[in-house]
C-alpha positions in Angstrom: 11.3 2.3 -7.2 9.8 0.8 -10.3 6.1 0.7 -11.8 4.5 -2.8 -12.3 1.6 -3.2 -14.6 -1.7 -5.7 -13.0 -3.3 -6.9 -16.9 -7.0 -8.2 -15.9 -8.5 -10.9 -18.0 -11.6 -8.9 -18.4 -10.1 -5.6 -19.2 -7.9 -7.2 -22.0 -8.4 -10.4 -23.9 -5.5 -12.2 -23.3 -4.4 -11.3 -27.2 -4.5 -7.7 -26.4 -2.2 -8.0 -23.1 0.5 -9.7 -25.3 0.8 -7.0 -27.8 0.3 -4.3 -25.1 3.4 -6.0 -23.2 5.4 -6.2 -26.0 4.9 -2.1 -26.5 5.2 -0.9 -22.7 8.4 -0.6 -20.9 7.1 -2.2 -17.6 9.6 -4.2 -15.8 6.9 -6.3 -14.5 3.5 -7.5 -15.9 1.3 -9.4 -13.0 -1.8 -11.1 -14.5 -4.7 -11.6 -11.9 -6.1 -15.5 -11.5 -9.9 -14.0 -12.0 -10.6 -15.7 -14.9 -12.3 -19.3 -15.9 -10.8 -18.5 -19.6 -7.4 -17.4 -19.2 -4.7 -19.6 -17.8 -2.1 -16.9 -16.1 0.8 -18.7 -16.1 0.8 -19.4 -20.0 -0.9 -15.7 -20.5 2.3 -15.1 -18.4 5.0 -17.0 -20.4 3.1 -15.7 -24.0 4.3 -12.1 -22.6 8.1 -13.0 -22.0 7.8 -14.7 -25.6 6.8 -11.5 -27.0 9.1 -9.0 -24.3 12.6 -9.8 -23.6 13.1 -7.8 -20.8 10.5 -8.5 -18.8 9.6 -10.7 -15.7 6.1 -11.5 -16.0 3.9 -14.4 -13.8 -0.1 -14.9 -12.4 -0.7 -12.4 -9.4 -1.7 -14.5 -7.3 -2.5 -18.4 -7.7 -4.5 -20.6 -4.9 -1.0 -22.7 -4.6 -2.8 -25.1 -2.0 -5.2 -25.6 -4.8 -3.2 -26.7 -7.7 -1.7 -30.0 -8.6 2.0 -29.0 -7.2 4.1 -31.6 -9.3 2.4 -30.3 -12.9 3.1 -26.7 -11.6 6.5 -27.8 -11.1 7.3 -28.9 -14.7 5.3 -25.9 -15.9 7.3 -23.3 -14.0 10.4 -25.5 -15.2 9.8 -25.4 -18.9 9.0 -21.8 -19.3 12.0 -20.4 -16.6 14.5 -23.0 -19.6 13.2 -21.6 -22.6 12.9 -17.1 -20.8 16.3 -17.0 -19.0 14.4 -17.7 -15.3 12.1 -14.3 -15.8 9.2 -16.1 -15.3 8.3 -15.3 -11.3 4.8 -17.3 -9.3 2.9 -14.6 -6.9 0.3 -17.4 -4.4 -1.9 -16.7 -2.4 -3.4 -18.8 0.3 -7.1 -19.1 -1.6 -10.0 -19.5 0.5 -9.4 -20.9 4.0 -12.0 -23.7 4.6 -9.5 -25.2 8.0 -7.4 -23.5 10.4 -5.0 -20.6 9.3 -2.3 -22.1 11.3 -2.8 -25.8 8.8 -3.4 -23.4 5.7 -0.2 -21.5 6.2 2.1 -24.6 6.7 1.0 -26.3 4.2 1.4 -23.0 1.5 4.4 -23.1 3.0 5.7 -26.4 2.3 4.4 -26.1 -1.7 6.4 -22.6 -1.4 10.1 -24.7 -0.2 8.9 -26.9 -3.1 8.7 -24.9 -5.8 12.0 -22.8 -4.9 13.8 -26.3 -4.2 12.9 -27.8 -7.8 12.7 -24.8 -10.1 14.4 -21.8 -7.9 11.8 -19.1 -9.4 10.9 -16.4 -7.6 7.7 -16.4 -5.2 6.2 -14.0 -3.8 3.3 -14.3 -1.2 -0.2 -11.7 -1.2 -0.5 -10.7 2.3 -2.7 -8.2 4.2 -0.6 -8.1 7.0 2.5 -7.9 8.6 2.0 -11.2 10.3 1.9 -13.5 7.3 4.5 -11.6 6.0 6.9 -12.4 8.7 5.9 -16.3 8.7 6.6 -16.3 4.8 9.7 -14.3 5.3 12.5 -16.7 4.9 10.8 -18.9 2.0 9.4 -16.4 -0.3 11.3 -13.6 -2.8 8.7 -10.8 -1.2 5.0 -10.4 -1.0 2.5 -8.7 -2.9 -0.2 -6.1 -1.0 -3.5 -6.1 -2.9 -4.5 -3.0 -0.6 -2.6 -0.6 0.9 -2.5 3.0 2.2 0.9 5.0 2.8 1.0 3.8 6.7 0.4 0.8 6.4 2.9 0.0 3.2 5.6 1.3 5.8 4.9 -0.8 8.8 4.4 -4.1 6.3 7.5 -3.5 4.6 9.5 -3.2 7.9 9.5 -6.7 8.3 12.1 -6.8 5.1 14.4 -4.2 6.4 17.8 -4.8 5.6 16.7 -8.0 3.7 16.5 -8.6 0.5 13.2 -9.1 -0.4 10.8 -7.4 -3.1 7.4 -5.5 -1.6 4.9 -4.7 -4.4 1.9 -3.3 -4.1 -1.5 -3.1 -6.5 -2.6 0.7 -7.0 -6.1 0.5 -8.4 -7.2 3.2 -10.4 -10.3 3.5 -12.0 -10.6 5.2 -15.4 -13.4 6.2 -17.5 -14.9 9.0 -19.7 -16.4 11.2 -16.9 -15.4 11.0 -12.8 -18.8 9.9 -12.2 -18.5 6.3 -14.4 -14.8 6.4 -12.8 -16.0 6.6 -9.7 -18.9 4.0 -9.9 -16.6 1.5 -10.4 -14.3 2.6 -7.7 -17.6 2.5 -5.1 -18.3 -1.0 -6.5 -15.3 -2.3 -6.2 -14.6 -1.4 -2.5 -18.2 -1.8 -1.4 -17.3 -5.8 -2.6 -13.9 -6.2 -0.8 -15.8 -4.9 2.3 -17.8 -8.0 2.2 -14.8 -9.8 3.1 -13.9 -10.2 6.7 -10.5 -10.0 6.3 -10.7 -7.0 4.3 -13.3 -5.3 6.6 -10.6 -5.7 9.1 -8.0 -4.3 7.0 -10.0 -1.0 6.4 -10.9 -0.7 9.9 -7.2 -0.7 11.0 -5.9 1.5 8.5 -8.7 4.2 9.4 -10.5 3.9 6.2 -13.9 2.2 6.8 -15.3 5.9 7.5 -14.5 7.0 4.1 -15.8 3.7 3.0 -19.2 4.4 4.9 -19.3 7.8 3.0 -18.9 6.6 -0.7 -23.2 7.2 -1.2 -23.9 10.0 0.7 -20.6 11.9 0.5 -18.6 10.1 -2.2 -16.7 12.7 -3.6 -15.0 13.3 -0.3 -14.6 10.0 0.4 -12.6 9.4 -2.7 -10.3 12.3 -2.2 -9.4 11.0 1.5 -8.9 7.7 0.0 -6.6 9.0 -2.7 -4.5 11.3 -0.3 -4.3 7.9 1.4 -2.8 5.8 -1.3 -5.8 3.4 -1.1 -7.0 4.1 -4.9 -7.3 6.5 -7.3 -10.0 8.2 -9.7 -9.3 9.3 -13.5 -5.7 9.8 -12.3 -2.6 11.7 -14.4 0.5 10.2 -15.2 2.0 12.7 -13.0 -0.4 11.9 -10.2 0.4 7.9 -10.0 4.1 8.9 -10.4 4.2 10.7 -7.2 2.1 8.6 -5.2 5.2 6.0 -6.4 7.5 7.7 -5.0 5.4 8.3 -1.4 5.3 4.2 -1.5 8.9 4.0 -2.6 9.9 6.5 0.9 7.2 3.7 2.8 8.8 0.7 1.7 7.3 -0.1 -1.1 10.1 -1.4 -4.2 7.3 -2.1 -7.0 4.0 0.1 -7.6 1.8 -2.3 -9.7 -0.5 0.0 -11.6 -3.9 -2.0 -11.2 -6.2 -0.1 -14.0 -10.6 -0.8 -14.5 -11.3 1.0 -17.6 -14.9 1.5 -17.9 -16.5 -0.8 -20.7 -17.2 2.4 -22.8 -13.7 3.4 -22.7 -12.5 2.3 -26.1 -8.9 0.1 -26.2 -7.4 2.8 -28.1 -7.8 4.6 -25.1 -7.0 2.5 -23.0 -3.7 1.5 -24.7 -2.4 5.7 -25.2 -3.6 6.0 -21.4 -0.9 3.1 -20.5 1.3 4.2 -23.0 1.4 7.5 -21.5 2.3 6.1 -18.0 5.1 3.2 -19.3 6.8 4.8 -22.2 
């Protein structure tokens, strides 16, 4: 089991993630495609300039939406001059035709990108269904959400393969529990507004706790914690053994997804990473 770090464009300018990579001790550095500034594959390739050990790449990319023969020679020219550390994390982006079309043809840019630069992809799923279409194209997939259960019966699909599950593990860290949790509230009050999503909570038993985040929010964010969902102002020692519940479900890389509150200075922020990676 291994902790990833998630970098967000708006919780570091993309000057600040390089130096902060090039202090940590994180294997793996994902850097989120939220951003109309920052590019993440060549935010990506500045970090394995700056750290020689790790495997850094965007978390996730719209592959269906890019121009696949200049991603290509992108992908080619930073794997020649980083050793082939450079990974590609896709997603399938908004779905404006059928799944079925949407899938085959992420598909077929996936076989291309492994046939011409064989870099490592791996594929955001919810659940265990696109996982087992992507199974024999893609390196492993990457879970945005994910509570203990549901880690275990995704994963399953891989067993005895050799395939890499990661997961996000938001956390939400600020001053005081209330700011914390604000942005915690916010932030799964928005993913609810996605059907997909919706669906996802339902399944996994969550949506109650979701329902509760105004008038019994404190609770709420406990059960959603115990559940591996998210956590609030967490310790080191807290996100180390919720790793090791998702390493016993399946889970081979916790990626540490932090919001720091906009008050919460970057010296903070940098000794509260610090803390968790060195």
């Amino acid at each position: 089991m291994m902790l990833g770090l998630s970098l967000r464009p708006e919780v570091f300018k993309p000057s600040e993630t390089v130096k902060l990579a090039e202090e940590l001790s994180s294997r793996y550095f994902f850097i989120p495609d939220v951003s109309k500034d920052v590019d993440p594959i060549q935010l990506s390739f500045s970090i394995l300039l700056k750290n020689s050990k790790a495997m850094a790449g965007p978390g996730v990319v719209r592959i269906n939406e890019l121009q696949i023969d200049e991603l290509i020679r992108q992908i080619k020219t930073i794997n020649d001059i980083t050793e082939n550390r450079f990974f590609l994390g896709v997603g399938l982006g908004s779905v404006k035709e059928d799944v079925g079309s949407t899938i085959a043809e992420m598909s077929k840019r996936i076989e291309e990108v492994k046939r011409s630069t064989n870099t490592r992809v791996f594929v955001a799923t919810l659940r265990e269904g696109l996982a087992k279409k992507v199974r024999d194209i893609s390196d492993g997939i990457i879970l945005n959400f994910s509570t203990f259960d549901h880690a275990k019966r995704v994963s399953s699909v891989f067993k005895g393969e050799k395939r890499v599950v990661a997961s996000y593990y938001k956390i939400f860290v600020a001053q005081t529990f209330d700011a914390a949790a604000y942005m915690a509230v916010n932030e799964l009050q928005k993913y609810s507004g996605y059907t997909q999503y919706l669906e996802l909570f339902r399944r996994e038993s969550i949506i109650e706790d979701i329902s509760y985040l105004y008038s019994k929010r404190e609770e709420a964010l406990r059960n959603l914690q115990a559940k591996g969902v998210l956590a609030v102002n967490p310790s080191t020692d807290f996100i180390k053994s919720v790793a090791e519940v998702f390493y016993k479900n399946g889970i081979d890389i916790l990626v540490v997804y932090p919001y720091f509150s906009s008050a919460y200075s970057y010296d903070k922020r940098i000794a509260y990473l610090k803390g968790l990676f060195t």
